[in-house]
TIRO-2110 file (N, C-alpha, C; in Angstrom, 1 decimal):
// TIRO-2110
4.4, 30.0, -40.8, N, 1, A
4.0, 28.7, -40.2, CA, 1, A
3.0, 29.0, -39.1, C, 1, A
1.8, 28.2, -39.3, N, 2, A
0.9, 28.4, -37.9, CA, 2, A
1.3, 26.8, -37.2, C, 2, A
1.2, 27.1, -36.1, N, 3, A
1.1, 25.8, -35.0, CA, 3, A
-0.3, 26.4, -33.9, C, 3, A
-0.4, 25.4, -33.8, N, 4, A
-1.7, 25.0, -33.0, CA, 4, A
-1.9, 24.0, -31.9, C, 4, A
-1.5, 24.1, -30.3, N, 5, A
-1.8, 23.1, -30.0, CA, 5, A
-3.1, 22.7, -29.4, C, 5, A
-3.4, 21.1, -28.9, N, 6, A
-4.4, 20.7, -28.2, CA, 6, A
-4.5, 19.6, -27.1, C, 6, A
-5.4, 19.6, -26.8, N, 7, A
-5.2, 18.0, -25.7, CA, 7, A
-5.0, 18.2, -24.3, C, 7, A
-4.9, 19.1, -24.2, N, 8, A
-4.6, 20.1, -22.8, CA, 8, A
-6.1, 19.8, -21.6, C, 8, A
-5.6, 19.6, -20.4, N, 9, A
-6.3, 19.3, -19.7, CA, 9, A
-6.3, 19.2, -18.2, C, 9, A
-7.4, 18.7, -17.7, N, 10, A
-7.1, 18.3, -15.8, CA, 10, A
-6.9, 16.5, -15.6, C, 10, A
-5.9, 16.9, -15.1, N, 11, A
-6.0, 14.9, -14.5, CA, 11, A
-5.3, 14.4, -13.5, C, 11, A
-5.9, 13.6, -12.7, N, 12, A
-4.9, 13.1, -11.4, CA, 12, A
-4.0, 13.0, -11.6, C, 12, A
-2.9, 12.8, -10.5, N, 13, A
-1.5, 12.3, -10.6, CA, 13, A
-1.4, 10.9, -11.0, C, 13, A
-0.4, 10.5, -11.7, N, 14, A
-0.2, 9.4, -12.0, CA, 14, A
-1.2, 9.0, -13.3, C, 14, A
-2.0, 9.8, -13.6, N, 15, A
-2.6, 9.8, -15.0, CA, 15, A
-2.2, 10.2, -16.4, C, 15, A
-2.6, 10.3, -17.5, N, 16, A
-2.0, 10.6, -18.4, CA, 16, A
-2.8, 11.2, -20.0, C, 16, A
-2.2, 12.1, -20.2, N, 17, A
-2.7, 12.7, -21.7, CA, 17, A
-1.8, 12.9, -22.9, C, 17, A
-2.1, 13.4, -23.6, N, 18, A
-1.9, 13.5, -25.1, CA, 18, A
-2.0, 14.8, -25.8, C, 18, A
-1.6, 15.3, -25.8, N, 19, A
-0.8, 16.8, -26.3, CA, 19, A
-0.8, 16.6, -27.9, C, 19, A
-1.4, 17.5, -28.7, N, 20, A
-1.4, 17.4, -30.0, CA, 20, A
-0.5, 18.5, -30.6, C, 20, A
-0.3, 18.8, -31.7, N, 21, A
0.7, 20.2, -32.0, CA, 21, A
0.5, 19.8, -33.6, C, 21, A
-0.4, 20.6, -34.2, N, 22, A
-0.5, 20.5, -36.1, CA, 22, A
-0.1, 21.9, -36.2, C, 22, A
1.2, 21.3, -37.3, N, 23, A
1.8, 22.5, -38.3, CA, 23, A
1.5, 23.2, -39.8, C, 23, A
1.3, 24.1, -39.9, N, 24, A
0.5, 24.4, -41.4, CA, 24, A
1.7, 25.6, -42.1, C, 24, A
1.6, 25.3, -43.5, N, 25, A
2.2, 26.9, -43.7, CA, 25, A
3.5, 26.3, -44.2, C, 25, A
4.6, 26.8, -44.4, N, 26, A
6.1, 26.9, -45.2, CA, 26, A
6.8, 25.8, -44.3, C, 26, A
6.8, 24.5, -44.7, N, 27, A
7.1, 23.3, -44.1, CA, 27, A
8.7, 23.9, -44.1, C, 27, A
9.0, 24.1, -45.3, N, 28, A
10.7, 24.7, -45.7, CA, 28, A
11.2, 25.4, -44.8, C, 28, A
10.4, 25.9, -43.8, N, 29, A
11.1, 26.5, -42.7, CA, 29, A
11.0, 26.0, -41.6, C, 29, A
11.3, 24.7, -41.5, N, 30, A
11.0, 24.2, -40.0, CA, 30, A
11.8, 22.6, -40.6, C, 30, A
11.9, 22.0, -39.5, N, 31, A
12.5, 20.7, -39.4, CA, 31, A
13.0, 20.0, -38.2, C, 31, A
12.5, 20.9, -36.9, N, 32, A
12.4, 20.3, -35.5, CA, 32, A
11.1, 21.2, -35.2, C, 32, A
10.5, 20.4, -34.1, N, 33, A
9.1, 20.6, -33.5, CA, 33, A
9.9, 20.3, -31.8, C, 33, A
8.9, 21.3, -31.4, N, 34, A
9.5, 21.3, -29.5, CA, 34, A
8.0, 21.7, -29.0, C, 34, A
8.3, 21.3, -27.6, N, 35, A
7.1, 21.3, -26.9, CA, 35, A
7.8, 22.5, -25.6, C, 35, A
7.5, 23.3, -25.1, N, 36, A
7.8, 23.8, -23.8, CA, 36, A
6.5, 24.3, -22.7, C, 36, A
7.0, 24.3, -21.7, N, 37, A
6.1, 24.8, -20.6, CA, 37, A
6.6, 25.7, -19.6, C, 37, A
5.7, 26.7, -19.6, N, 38, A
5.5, 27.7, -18.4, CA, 38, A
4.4, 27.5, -17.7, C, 38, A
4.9, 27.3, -15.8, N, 39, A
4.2, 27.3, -15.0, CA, 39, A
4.2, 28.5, -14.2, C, 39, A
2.8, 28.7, -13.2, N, 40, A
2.7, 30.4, -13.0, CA, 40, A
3.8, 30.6, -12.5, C, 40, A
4.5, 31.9, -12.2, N, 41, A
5.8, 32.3, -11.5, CA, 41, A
6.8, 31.9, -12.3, C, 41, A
7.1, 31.1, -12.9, N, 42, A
8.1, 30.7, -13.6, CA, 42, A
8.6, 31.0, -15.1, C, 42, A
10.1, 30.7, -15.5, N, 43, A
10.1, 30.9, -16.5, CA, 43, A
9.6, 29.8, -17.3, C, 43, A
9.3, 29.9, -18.9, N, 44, A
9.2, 29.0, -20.2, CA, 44, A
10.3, 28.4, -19.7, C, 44, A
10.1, 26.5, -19.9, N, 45, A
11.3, 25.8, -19.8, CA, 45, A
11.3, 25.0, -21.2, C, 45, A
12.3, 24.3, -21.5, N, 46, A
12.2, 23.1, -22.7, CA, 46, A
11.9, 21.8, -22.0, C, 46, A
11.0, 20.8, -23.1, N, 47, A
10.4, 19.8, -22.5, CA, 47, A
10.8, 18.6, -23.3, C, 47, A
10.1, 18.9, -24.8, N, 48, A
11.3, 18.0, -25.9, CA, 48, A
11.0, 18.6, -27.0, C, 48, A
11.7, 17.7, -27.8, N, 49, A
12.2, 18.2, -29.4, CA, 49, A
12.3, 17.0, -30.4, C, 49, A
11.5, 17.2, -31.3, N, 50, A
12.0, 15.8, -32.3, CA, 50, A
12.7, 16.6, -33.5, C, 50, A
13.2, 16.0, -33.9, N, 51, A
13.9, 16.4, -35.6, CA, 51, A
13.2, 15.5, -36.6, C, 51, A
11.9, 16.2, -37.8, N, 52, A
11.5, 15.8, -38.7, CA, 52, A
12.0, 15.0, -39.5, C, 52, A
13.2, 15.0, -39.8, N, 53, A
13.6, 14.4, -41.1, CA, 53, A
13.6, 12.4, -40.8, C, 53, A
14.4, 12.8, -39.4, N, 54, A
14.3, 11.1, -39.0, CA, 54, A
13.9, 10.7, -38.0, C, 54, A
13.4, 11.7, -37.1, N, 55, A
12.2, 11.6, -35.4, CA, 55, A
13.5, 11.4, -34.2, C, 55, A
14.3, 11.8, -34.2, N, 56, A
15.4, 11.8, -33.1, CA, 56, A
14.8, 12.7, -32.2, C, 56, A
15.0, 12.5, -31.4, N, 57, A
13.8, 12.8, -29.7, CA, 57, A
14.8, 13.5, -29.3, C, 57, A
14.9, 14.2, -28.2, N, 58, A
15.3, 15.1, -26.8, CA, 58, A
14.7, 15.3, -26.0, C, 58, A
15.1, 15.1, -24.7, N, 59, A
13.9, 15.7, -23.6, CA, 59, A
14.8, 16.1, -22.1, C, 59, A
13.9, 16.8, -21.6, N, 60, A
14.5, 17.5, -20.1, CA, 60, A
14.4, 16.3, -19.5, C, 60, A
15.4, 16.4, -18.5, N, 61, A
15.4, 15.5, -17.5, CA, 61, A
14.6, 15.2, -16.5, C, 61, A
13.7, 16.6, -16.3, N, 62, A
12.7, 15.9, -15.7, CA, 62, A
11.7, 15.4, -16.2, C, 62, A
11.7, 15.4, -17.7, N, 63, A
10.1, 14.5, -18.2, CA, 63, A
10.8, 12.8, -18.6, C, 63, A
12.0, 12.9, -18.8, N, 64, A
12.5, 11.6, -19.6, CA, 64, A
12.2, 10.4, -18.8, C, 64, A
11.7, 9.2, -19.5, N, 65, A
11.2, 8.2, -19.1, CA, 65, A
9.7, 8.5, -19.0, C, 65, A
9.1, 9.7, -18.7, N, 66, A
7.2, 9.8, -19.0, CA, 66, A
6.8, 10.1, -19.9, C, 66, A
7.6, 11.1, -20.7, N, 67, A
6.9, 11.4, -21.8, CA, 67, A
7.8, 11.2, -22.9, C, 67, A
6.8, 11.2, -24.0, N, 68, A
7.4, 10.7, -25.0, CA, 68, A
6.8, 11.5, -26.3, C, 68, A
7.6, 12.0, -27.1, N, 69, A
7.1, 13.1, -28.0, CA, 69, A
7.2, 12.3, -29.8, C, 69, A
6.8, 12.8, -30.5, N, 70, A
6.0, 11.7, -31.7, CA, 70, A
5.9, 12.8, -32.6, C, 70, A
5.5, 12.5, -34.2, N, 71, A
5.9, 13.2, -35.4, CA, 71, A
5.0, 11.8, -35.9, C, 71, A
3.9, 12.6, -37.0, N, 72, A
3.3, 12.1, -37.9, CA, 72, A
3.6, 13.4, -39.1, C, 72, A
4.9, 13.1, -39.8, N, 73, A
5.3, 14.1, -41.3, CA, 73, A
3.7, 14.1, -42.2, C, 73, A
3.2, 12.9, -42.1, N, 74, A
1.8, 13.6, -43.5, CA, 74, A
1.0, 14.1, -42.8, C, 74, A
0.7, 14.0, -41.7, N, 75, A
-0.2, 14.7, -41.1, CA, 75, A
0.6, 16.1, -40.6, C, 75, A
1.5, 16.1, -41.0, N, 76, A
2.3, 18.1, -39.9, CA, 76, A
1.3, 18.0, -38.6, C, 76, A
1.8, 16.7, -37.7, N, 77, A
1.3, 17.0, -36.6, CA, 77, A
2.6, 16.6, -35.7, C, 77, A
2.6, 16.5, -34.2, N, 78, A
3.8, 16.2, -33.7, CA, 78, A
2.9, 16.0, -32.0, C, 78, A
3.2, 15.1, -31.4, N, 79, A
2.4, 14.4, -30.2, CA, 79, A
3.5, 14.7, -29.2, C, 79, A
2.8, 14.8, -28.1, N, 80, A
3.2, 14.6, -26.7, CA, 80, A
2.7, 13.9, -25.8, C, 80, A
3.2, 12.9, -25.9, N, 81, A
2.8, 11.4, -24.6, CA, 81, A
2.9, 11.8, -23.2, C, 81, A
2.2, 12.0, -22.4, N, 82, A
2.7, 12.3, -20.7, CA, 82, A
1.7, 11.2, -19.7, C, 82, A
2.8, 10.9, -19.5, N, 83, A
2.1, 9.5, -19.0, CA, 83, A
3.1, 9.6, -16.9, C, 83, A
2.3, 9.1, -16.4, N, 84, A
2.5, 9.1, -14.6, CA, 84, A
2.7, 10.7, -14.4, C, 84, A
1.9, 11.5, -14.3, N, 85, A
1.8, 13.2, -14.5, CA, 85, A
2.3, 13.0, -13.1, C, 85, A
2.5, 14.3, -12.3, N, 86, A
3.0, 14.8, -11.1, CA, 86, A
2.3, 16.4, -11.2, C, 86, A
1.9, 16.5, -10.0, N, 87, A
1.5, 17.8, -10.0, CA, 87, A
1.9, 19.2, -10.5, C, 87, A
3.8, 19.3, -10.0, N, 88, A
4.9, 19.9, -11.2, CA, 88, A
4.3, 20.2, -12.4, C, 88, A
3.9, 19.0, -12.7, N, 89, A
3.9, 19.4, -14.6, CA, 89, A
2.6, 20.6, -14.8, C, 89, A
1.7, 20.8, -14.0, N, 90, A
1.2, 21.6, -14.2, CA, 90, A
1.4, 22.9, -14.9, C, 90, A
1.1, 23.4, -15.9, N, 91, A
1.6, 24.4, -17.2, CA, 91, A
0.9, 24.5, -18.1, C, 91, A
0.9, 25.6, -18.6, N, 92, A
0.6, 26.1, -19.9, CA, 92, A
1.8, 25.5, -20.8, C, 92, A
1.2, 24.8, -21.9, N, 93, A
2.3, 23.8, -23.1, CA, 93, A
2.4, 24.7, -23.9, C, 93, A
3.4, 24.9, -24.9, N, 94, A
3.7, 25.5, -26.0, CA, 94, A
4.0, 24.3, -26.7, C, 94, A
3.7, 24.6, -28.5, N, 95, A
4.5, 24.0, -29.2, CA, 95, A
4.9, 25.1, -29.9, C, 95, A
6.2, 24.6, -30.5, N, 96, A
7.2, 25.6, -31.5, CA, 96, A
7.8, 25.0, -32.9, C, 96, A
7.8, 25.5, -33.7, N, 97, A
8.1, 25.1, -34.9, CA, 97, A
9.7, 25.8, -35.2, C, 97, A
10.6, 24.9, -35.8, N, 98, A
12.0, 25.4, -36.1, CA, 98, A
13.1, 24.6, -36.6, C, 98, A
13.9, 25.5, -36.1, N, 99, A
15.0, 25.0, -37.6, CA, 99, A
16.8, 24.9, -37.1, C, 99, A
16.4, 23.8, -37.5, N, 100, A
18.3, 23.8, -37.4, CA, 100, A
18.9, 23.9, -38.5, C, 100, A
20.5, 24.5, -38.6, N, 101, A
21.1, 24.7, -39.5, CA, 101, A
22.2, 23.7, -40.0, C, 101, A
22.1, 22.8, -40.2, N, 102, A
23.4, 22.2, -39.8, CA, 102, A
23.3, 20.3, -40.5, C, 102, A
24.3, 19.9, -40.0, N, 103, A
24.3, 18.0, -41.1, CA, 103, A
23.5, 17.5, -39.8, C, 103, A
24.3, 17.6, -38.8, N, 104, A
23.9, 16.5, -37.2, CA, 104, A
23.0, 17.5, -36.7, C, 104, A
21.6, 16.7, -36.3, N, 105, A
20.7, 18.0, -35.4, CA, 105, A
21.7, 18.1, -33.8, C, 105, A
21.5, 19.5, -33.6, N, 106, A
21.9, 19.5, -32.0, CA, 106, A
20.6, 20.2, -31.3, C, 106, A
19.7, 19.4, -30.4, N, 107, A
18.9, 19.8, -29.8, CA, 107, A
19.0, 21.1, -29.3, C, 107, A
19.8, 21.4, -28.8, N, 108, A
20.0, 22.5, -27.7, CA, 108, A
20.4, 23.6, -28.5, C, 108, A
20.4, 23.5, -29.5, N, 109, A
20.8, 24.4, -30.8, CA, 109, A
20.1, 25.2, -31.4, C, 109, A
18.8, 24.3, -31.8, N, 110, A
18.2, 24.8, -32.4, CA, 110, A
16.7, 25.7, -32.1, C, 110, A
17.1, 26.4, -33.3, N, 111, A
16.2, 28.1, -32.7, CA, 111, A
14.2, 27.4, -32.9, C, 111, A
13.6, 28.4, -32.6, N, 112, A
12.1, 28.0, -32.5, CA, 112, A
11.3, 29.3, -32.8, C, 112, A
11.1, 29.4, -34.5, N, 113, A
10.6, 30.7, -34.5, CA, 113, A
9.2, 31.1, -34.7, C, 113, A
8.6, 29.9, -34.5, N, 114, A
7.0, 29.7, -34.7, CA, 114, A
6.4, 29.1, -33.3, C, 114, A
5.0, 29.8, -33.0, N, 115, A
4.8, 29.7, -31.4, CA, 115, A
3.4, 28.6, -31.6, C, 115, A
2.7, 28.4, -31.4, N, 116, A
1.3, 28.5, -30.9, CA, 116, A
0.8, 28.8, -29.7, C, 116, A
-0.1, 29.1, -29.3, N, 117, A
-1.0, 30.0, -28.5, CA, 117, A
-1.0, 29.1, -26.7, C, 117, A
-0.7, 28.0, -26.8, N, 118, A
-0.6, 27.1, -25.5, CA, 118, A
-1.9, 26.5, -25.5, C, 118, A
-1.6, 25.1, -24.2, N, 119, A
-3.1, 24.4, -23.9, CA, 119, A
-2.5, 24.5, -22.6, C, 119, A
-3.8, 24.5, -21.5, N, 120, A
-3.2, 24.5, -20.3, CA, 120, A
-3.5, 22.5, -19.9, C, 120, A
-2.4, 22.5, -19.0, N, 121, A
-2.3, 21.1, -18.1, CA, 121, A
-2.5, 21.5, -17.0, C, 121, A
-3.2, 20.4, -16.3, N, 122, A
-3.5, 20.7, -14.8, CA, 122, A
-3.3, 19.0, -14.1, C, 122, A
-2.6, 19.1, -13.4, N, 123, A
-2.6, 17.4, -12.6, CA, 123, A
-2.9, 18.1, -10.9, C, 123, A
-4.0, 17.3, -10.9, N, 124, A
-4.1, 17.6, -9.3, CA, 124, A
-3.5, 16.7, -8.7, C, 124, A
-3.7, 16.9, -7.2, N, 125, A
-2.1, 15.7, -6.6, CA, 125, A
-3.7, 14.9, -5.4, C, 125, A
END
């Protein structure tokens, strides 16, 4: 599975972008998409996660209510809405491609064994 993200950018606070993430390759091995971020100093955090089959969302608590993460299945693409940015969000984004095992998705569960390369975000304040 290749993932690839885009959309990455500089933007004031309280502004907003659009984070792209297209999946190619052994669809059969994936059925959640996640987005994560590392800022300098810090570790990789989780940001959200949808589940392909029916688009059930997850998100950290500190993005919920701004962003909002999205799945277009014919396109193998998957969006990240960030809308009223904060300087914080500042990071290199990951998207990850993966897989749950199981009837009920559990977000927190599921593993991420496909990377792509990151886009950087920048919100100045």
């Amino acid at each position: 599975v290749r993932v690839t993200e885009s959309g990455g950018g500089l933007v004031q606070a309280g502004g907003s972008l659009r984070l792209s993430c297209a999946a190619s390759g052994r669809s059969f091995s994936r059925n959640a998409m996640g987005w994560f971020r590392q800022a300098p100093g810090k570790e990789r955090e989780f940001v959200a996660s949808v589940y392909l089959s029916d688009g059930s969302t997850y998100y950290a608590d500190s993005v919920q209510g701004r962003f909002t993460i999205s799945r277009d299945n014919a396109k193998n693409t998957v969006y990240l809405q960030m809308n009223n940015l904060k300087p914080e969000d500042t990071a290199v984004y990951y998207c990850a491609a993966g897989w749950w095992n199981g009837s009920t998705w559990s977000p927190r569960r599921t593993t991420y064994d496909y990377w792509g390369q990151g886009t950087q975000v920048t919100v100045s304040s």
